[in-house]
C-alpha positions in Angstrom: 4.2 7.3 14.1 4.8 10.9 14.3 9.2 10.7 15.1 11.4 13.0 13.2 14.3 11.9 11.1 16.6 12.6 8.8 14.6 11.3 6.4 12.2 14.4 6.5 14.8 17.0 6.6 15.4 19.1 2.8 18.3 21.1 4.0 16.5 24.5 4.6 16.7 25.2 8.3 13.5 27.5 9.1 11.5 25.1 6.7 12.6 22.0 8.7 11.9 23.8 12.4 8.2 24.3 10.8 7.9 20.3 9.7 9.2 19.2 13.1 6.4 21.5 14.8 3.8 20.0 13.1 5.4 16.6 13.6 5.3 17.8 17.1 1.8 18.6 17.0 0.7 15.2 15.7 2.8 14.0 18.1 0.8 15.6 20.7 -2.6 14.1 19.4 -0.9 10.4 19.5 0.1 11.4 22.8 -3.3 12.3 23.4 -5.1 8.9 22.3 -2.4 6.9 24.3 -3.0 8.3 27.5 -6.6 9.0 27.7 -8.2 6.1 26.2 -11.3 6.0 26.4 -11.9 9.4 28.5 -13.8 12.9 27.2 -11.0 14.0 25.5 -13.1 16.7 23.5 -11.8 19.8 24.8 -8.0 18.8 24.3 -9.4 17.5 20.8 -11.1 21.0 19.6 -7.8 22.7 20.8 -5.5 21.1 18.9 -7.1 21.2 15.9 -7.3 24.7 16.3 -4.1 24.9 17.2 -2.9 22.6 13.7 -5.2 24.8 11.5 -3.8 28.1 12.2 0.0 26.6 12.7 -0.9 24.7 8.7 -2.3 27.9 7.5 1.0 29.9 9.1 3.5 27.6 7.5 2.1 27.3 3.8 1.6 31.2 3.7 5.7 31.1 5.0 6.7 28.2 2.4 4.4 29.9 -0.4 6.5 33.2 0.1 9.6 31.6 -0.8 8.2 29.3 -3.6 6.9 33.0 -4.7 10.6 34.5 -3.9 12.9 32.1 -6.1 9.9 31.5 -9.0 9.2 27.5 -8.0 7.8 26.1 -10.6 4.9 24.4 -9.6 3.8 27.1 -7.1 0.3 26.8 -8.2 -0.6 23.0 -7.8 1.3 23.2 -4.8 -0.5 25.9 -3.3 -3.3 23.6 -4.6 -3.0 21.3 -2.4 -1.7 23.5 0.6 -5.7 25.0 -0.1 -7.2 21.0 0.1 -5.4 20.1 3.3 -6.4 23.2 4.9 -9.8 22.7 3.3 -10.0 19.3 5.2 -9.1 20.9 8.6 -11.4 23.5 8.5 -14.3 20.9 7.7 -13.9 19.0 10.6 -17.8 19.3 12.1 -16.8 19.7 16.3 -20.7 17.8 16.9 -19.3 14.7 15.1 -16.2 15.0 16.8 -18.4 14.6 20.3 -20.2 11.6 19.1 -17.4 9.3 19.2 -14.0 11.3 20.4 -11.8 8.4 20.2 -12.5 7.3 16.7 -12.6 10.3 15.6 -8.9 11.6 17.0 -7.9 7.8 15.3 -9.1 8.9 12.2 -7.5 12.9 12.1 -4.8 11.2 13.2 -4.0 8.6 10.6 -5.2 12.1 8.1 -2.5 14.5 9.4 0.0 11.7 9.7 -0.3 10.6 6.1 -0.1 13.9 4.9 2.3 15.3 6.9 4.6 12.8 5.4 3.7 12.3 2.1 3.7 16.1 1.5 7.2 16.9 2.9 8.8 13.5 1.6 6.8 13.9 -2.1 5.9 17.3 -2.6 8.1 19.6 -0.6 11.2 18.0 -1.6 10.4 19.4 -5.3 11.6 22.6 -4.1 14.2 21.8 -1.7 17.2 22.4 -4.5 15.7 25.4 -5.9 15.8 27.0 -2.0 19.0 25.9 -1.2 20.6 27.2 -4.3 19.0 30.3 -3.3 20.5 30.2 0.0 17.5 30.1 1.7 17.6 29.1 5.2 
């Protein structure tokens, strides 16, 4: 589920180092579920989300700035939605995590993973040509 490839890269280096982390990151959730089925897992769980939310807030402010720095276009929605995601993450209630661990690592799971995705393969690509004919790297 969470694999890099080629697929996901636009072309910008320290853009694509950031994706892969966070691809890394839901990586490390799957990981998680796989080998501690049906275990407390809460701990790890509360971590990492943690861990995503600050790394997600670190990487929009980082792609904002150079939406800001060549004049993208549609810097606004996509801030937009950089402000929903992270909206989402910071929602997360840790006493309903508790209740059901498992199902609820399923669920942020299938969340981050969908997003993840759809955002750099829909959204981020929008800007991929204006930062590459800006030389950003």
């Amino acid at each position: 589920m969470f694999d890099w490839t080629d697929e996901y890269s636009l072309g910008v280096p320290s853009i694509d180092a950031q994706h892969q982390k966070l691809v890394a990151m839901g990586k490390d959730l799957q990981v998680l579920l796989q080998t501690h089925a049906g275990e407390d897992i809460y701990d790890e769980l509360v971590a990492m989300i943690e861990a995503l939310t600050d790394y997600t807030r670190y990487h929009f402010e980082y792609e904002e700035s150079l939406m800001e720095k060549v004049g993208f276009e549609d810097l606004e929605d996509h801030k937009r939605q950089h402000r929903e995601f992270v909206a989402k993450l910071e929602a997360i209630d840790f006493n309903d995590i508790d209740q059901d661990q498992e199902t609820y690592a399923k669920d942020l799971l299938r969340m981050v993973s969908v997003w993840i995705f759809k955002h750099i393969i829909g959204t981020d690509a929008k800007y991929q040509t204006s930062f590459i004919d800006k030389g950003i790297e």
